[in-house]
N, C-alpha and C positions, 0 to 999 in steps of 0.2 A: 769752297762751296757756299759759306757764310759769309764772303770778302762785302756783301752788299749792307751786314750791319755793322755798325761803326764798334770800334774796337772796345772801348767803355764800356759798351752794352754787356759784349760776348765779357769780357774780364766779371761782370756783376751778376750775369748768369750762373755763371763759376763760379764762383763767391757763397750765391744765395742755395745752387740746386743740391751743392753734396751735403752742407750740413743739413737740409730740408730733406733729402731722402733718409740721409742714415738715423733722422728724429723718427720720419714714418716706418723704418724700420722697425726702432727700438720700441719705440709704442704698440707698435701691432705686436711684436713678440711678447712683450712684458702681459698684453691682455692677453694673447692666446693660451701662453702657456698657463696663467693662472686660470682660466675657464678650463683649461685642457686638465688640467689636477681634477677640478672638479666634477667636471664631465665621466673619466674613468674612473673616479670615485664613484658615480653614482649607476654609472653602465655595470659594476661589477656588482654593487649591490641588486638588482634587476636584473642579473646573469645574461646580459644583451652580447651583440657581437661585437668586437672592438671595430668596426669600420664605420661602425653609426656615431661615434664619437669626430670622426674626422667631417662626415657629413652636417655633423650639430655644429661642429667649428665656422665650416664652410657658409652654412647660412647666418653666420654671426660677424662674417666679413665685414659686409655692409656698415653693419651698426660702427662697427671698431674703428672703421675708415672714415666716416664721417666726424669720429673724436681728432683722431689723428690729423687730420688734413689741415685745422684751422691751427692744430696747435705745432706742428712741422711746418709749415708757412709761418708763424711767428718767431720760431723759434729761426727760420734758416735765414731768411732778413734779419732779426735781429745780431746773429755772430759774424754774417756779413759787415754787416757796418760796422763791428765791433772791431774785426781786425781791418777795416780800414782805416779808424778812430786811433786804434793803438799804435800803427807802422805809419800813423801821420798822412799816408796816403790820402785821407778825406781831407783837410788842411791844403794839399794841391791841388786835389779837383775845385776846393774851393777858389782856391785863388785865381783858377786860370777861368773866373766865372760861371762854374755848374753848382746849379743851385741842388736843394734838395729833388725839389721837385724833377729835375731832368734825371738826377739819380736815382730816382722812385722809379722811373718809365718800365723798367725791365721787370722788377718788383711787381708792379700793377698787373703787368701781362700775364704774368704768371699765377695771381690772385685771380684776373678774371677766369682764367683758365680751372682752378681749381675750384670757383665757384660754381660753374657750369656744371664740375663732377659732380660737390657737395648737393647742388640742386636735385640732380640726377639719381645719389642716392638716398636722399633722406625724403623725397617726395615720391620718389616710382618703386626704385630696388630695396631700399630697407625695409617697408612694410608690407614687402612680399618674400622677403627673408624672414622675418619675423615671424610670420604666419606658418612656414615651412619646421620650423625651429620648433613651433610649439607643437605641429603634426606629430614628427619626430620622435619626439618626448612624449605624447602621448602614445603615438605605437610601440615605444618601448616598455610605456607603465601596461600597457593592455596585454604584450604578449605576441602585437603582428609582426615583430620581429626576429621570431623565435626567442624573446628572451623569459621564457617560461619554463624551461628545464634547466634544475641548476645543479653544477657538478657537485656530488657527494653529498648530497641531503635528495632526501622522499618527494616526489611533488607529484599531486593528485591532480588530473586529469580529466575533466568531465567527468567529476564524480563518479567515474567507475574504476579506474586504474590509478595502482600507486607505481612510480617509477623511480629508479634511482640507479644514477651512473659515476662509477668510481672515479674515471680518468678521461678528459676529454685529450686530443691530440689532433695536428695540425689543423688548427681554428675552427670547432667543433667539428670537422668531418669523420673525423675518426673515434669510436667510444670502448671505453674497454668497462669491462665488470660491468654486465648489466641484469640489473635484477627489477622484475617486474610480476604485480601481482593484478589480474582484471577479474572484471565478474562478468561473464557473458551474458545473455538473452534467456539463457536455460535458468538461471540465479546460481550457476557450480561456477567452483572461484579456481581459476587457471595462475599459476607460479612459476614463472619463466626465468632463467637465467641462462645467461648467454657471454662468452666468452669477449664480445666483440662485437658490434655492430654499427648501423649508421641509418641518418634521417635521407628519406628519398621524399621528394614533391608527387604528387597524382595529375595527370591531364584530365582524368575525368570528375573528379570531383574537387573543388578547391580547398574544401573545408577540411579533408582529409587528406593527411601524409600516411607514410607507411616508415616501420622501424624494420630495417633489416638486420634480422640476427645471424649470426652463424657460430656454430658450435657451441649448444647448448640442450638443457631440459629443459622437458614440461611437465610439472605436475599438477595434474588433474583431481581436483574432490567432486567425488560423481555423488555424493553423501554415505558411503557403502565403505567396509572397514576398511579394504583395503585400495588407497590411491590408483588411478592409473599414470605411468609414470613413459615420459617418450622422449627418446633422445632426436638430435636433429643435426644435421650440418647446415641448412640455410631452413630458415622460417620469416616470414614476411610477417608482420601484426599489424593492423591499421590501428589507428590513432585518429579518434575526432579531434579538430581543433576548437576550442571554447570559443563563442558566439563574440564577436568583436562588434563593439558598436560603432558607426561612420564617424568621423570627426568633425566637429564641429566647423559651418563655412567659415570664407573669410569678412570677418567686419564686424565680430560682436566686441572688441574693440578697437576704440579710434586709432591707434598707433597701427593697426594693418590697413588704416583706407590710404589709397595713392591722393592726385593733388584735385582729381575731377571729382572722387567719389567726396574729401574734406568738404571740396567749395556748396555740393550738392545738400550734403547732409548739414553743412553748416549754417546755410541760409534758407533751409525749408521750412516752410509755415506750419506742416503738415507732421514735423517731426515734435516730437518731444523735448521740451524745455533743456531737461537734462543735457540732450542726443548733443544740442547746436549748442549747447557750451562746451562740450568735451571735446568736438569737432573743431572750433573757432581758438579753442587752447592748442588745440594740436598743429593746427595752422599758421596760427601764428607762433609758437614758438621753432616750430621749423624753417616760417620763414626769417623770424630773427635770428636763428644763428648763423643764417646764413650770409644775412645784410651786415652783419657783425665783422665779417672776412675782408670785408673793405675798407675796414678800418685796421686790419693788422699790421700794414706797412707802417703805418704812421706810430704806431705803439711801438712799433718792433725799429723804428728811427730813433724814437723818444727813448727808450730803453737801452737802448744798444752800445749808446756812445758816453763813453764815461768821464768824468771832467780829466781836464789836462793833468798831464803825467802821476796817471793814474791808471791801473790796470783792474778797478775792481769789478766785480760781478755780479754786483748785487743786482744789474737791472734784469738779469737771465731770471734769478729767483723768483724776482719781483714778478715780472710779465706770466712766469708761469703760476703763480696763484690768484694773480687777476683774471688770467682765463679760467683756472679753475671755479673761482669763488663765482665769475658771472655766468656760468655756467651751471651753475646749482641755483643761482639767483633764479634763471631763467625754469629752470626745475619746480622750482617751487612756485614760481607764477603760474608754470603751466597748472602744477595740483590745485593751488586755491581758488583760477581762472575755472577748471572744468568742474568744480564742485557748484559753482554759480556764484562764491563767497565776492566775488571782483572781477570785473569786467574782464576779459583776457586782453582787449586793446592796450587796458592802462596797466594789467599785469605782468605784461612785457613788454610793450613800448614803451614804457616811463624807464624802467631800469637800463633800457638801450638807450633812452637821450642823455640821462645821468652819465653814463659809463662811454659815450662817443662826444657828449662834451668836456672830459677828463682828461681824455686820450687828445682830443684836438688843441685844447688847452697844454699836454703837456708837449705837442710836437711843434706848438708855437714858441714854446719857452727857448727850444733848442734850434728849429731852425730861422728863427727872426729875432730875438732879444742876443745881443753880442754879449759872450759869454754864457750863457745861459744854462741851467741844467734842470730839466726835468724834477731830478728826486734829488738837486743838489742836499738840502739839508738830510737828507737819510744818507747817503754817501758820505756826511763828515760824523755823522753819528755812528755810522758803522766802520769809518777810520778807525772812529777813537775808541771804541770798543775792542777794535782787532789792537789797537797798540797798547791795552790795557791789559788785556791775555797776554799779549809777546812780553810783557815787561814781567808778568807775574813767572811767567815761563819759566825766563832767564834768571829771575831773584832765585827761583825754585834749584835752576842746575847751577845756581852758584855757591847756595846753600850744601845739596849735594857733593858738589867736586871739594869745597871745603872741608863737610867730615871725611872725605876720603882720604884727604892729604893728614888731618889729624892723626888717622890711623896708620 
C-alpha cells in the first residue's frame, strides 16, 4: 500500500515512531498518575464522588500533551539515530551519499505534523480545558457536586438540620445508619433515624432533593413532657440545597483566552496596561514553544550520535535537561514579561535565538566538520569518570575477595 515511499523513508519512520510513542506514553502516565494521587487526595477530603476525579484528569489532557509532544519527538529521533550510529548503519547511508538532511525528511514530516497538534492544543484546547478544570474544582469546594455530606461525621445543612450517615455503599447510592436531627417552621426539633436510606433528585424544584428513609423513627419535641414518638417504613424528608454561587466566566486569566481572544486583548488600546502584558506573555510564549519543535530534529541529530565506538548515553540525559531547563527559562520569561518587569518579545525571543543558535551550532559540528562531536569534550569527561568508578569498584572486590581467602 506504501510501495510508493522509498524504503529509507518507511525503515526511519520505524526507527523514529515506536520510541516516540512509548515516550508519549510514559510521560502522560508518570503525570497522570501523580495528579491522580493528588486529585483523590483531595476529592476525599471534600467527600465528592470518585468520577469527578477522572473528569479533572480528562481536562488536564491537553495541558500534559502539549509537555509530552516536544519531549516524545526529541526523544524518538534522538534513539533513532542512535541505533543507527551504534549498528554503523548511518556510516552507509553515508557512504552511499545521504546526507543528514535527506535523513531528516521523514523526521520533519512528522515534526510538522505534531506542530499542527501542539498549535491546536495550546492555542484553542488547552485553555478551554483549563477553564473546565477550574469549574470542576470549584463545584466540588461549593458542594454542586454532592460533595457536602460526608460519611460518619455531622454536617449541617441550611442551617436547620444536622445529618450524619454511618455507611455509604455502592457509590453513594445506598446509605445505612442514618441519623438526623431538623427544626421545622413550628421551631419543635424533629429526630429521625432510619435504618437505610438514599438521595433522590426533584423535577420540580432544583434546589431541593429528597432523603428517602425506610425503616425508622421519629421523635417529635411538641415542648410538652412527654415526646410524640412514630415509627415509619418509608418517609421522604426534603432537604434544601445551600445557595451555590455561578462560577466565574471564562478570561479572568490569560491562560483561558484561545489565539483570537490573546491577539484581541493583547493589542487593545482600550485595555489596561497590565491586561496587554499578561496577554502578549501568553502569546508569545505559546508561540515559542511551539517554533522551538522545529528545531528538535536537529538537537535530537546532534545528541543522538555518539563518537566512534562508543555506546554512551550521555547525549539522551543531556537533550532531556535542555528541554527541561528551556522550558522553565521560557516560564520565567513569561512571569517577569506579564508583570511588565521586560518586554515579553525580548523575554522570550532572546532565550529562543541563544538556545536555536546552540542547537544549530551543535548539528553543524556533527553533520559538516569530519569527525566531529557535538558534546565531544563532555563524552571524554564522562568516559573518564565512568573508568574512574570501574576501577575503584574493582580495587574494592579485590580487596574483598582477598579477606575472604584470608579467612
Amino acid at each position: 500500500m506504501f510501495n510508493f515511499i522509498p524504503a529509507i523513508d518507511r525503515y526511519i519512520f520505524r526507527l523514529v515512531i515506536v520510541p516516540m510513542l512509548g515516550v508519549f506514553a510514559l510521560a502522560a502516565s508518570l503525570l497522570v498518575l501523580d495528579k491522580m494521587l493528588r486529585l483523590l487526595d483531595f476529592v476525599a477530603v471534600e467527600g465528592g464522588p470518585v468520577g469527578v476525579v477522572f473528569k479533572m484528569l480528562a481536562t488536564l489532557m491537553p495541558e500534559y500533551a502539549s509537555l509530552a509532544i516536544p519531549l516524545g519527538l526529541l526523544l524518538g529521533i534522538l534513539l533513532a539515530f542512535r541505533k543507527l550510529a551504534t549498528t554503523s548503519e548511518l556510516d552507509v547511508f553515508r557512504a552511499v551519499g545521504l546526507s543528514y538532511g535527506r535523513l531528516l525528511r521523514v523526521p520533519y514530516l512528522i515534526t510538522a505534523a505534531l506542530m499542527a497538534v501542539n498549535i491546536a492544543l495550546v492555542f484553542f484546547i488547552q485553555p478551554v480545558s483549563r477553564f473546565t478544570y477550574e469549574r470542576l474544582e470549584y463545584d466540588l469546594r461549593s458542594g454542586a457536586l454532592g460533595a457536602s455530606v460526608k460519611v460518619g461525621e455531622f454536617n449541617t445543612i441550611a442551617d436547620r438540620m444536622a445529618l450524619r450517615i454511618e455507611t455509604s455503599e455502592d457509590d453513594g447510592r445506598e446509605l445505612k445508619g442514618i441519623f438526623a436531627r431538623v427544626a421545622n417552621d413550628k421551631g419543635q426539633v424533629l429526630s429521625i433515624s432510619a435504618k437505610s436510606g438514599s438521595f433522590l433528585a426533584t423535577t420540580d424544584d432544583p434546589d431541593t432533593i429528597i432523603l428517602r428513609l425506610t425503616d425508622g423513627t421519629i421523635v417529635q419535641d411538641t415542648g410538652q413532657q412527654d415526646p410524640r414518638v412514630l415509627t415509619f417504613t418509608r418517609h421522604d424528608l426534603p432537604i434544601d440545597l445551600p445557595a451555590i454561587e455561578e462560577f466565574r466566566s471564562r478570561g479572568e486569566d490569560e491562560r483561558e483566552y484561545i489565539l483570537p481572544e490573546l491577539l484581541r486583548m493583547g493589542w487593545a488600546d482600550d485595555e489596561p496596561r497590565s491586561k496587554r502584558a499578561a496577554s502578549q506573555a501568553s502569546f508569545n510564549f505559546r508561540l515559542v514553544e511551539v517554533v522551538m519543535m522545529a528545531l528538535m530534529p536537529l538537537l535530537a541529530v546532534a545528541l543522538g550520535i555518539p563518537p566512534k565506538r562508543s555506546t554512551s548515553a550521555l547525549g539522551v540525559f543531556i537533550s532531556i535537561v535542555m528541554v527541561v531547563a528551556y522550558h522553565k527559562v521560557n516560564q520565567y520569561g513569561e512571569d517577569v514579561g506579564a508583570l511588565g518587569m521586560v518586554d515579553p518579545l525580548l523575554a522570550l525571543w532572546v532565550p529562543f535565538l541563544l538556545f536555536a543558535s546552540l542547537i544549530l551550532w551543535m548539528y553543524y559540528r556533527v553533520a559538516f566538520v569530519p569527525g566531529g562531536q557535538a558534546i565531544g569534550a563532555l563524552e571524554n569527561w564522562f568516559s573518564k569518570i565512568a573508568k574512574r568508578i570501574g576501577k575503584l569498584f574493582r580495587r574494592r572486590r579485590r580487596v574483598v575477595v582477598g579477606e575472604e581467602g584470608e579467612d
